[in-house]
C-alpha positions in Angstrom: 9.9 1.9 7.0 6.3 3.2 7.3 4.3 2.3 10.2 1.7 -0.7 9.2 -1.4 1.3 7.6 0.3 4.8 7.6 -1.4 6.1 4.2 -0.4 9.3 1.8 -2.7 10.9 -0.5 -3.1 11.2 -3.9 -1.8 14.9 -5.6 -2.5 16.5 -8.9 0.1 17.5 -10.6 0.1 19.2 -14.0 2.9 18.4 -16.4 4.0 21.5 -19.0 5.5 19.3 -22.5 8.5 20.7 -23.7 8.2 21.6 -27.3 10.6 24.0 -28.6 8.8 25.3 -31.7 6.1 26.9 -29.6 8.7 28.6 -27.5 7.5 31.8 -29.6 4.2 31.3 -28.7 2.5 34.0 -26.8 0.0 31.4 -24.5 1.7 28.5 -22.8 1.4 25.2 -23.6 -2.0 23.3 -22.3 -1.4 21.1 -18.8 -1.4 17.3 -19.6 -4.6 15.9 -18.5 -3.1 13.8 -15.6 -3.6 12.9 -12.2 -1.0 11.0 -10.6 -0.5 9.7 -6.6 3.3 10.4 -6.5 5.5 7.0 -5.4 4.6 6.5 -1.7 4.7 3.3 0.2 1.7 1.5 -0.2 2.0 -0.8 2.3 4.7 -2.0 5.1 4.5 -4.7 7.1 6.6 -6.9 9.3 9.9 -7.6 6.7 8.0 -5.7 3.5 7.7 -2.6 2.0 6.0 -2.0 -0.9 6.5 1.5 -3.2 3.4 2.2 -5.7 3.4 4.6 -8.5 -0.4 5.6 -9.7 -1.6 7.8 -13.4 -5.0 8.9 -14.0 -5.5 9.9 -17.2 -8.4 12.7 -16.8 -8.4 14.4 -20.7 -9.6 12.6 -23.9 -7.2 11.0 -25.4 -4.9 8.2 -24.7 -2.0 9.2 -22.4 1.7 7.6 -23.1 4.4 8.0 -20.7 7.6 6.2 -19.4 9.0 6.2 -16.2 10.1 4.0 -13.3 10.8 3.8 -9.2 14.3 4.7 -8.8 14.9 2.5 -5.7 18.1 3.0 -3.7 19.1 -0.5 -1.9 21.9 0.1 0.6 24.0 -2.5 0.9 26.9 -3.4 3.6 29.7 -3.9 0.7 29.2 -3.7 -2.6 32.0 -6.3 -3.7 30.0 -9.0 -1.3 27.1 -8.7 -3.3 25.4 -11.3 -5.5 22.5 -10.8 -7.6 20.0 -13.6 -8.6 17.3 -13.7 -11.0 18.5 -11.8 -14.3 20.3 -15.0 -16.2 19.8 -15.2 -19.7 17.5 -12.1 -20.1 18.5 -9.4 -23.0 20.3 -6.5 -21.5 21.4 -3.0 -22.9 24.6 -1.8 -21.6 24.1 1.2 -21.7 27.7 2.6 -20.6 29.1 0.5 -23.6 26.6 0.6 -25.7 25.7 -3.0 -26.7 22.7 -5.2 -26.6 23.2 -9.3 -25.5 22.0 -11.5 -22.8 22.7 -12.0 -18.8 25.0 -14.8 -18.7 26.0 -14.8 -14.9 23.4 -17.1 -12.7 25.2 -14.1 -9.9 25.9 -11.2 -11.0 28.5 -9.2 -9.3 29.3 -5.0 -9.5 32.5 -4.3 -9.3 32.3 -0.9 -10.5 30.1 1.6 -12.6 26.9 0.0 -14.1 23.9 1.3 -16.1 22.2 -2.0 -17.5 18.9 -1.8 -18.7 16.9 -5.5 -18.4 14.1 -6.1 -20.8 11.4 -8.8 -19.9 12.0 -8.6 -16.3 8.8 -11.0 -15.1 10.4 -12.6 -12.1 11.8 -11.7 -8.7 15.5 -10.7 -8.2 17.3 -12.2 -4.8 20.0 -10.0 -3.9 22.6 -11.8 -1.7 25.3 -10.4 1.0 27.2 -12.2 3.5 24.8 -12.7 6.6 21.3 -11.3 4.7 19.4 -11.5 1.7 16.9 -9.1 0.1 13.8 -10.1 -2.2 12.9 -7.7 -4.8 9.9 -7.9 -7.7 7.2 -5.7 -9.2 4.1 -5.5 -11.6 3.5 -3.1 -14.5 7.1 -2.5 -14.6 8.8 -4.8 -17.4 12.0 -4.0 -17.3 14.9 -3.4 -14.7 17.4 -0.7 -14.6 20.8 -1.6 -12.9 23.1 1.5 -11.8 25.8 2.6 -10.1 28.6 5.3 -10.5 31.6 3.4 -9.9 34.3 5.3 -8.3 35.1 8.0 -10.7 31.6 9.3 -11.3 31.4 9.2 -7.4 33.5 11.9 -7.3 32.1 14.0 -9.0 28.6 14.1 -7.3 29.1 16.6 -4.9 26.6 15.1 -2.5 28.0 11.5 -2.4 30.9 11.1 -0.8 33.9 9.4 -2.6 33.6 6.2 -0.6 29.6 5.5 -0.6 29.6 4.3 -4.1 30.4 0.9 -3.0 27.1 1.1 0.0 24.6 0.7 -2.5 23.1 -0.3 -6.0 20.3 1.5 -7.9 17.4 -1.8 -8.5 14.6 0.1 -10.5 11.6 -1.3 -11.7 11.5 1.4 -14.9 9.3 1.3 -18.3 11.8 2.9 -20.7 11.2 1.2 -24.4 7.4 0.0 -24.0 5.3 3.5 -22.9 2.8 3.0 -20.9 -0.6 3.5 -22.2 -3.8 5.0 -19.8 -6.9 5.4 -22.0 -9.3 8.3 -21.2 -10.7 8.1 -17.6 -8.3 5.2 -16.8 -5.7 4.8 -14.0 -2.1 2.8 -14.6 -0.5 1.6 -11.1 3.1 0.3 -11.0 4.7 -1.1 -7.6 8.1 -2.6 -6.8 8.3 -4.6 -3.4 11.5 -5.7 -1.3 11.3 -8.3 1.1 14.1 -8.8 4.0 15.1 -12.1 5.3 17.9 -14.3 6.4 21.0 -15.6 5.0 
């Protein structure tokens, strides 16, 4: 982690939409009117880090976007670990396709997962043998779940075949609600993680 007070500025960065039917066009399409601080830690202190996304919107009309912290949590073994926090909220599976609710009070990953949690408005415990790790965020709403199991594993070329099972993907995301900046406005996200004890 970052030194306490260890700060990173803000950079401007203009996005080029993608639009196919002006791909004929002799002028490029017109940057979106955006400023935006890139995800940096925003604080980190003692046991807690904290990761913060910001957007300026700097044109004239409203600016909608989605998005999300893509937050790698290494873990010792990923068959040890227990997650807390997600029971009874709707869920979309998205490797099978189908919407329904958490119903494990501890969820275990025992393999490739891409779940995407809607309503997400409280903090997620994740649990090993020997540690625990607190994780929660504002102006994210929903929680993306992911790993690539061991076949999908193989096939990254910069993962080895083993390290699927050292980690789990925990990001605070905004996927089917956009966020919305009005003109001159800024939108901050964060995601947090707290270490501790067993």
């Amino acid at each position: 982690p970052l030194p306490p007070g260890r700060s990173s500025r803000s950079t401007t960065v203009t996005c080029q939409p993608f639009a196919p039917s002006r791909m004929a066009e002799a002028r490029p399409p017109k940057p979106a009117p955006i400023t935006t601080a890139l995800p940096r830690p925003s604080s980190a202190e003692g046991s807690r880090i904290d990761i913060e996304l910001s957007v300026g919107n700097t044109g004239e009309t409203p600016l909608r976007f989605t998005g999300g912290l893509h937050t790698y949590v290494g873990v010792r073994e990923l068959a040890h670990l227990r997650i807390e926090g997600l029971h009874g909220l709707p869920l979309h599976d998205r490797l099978r396709d189908e919407q329904r609710r958490e119903d494990h009070h501890q969820l275990g990953i025992h393999g490739e997962m891409e779940n995407l949690y809607a309503a997400v408005h409280r903090p997620l415990l994740l649990r090993e043998p020997g540690r625990q790790r607190v994780i929660d965020a504002d102006g994210f709403d929903e929680l993306m779940l992911w790993n690539p199991g061991p076949a999908k594993a193989h096939a990254l070329a910069d993962l080895p075949d083993e390290d699927w099972q050292r980690f789990v993907c925990v990001e605070a995301v905004r996927v089917n609600a956009p966020v919305e900046v009005a003109p001159g406005e800024t939108w901050s996200g964060r995601q947090g993680l707290v270490a501790g004890g067993a």
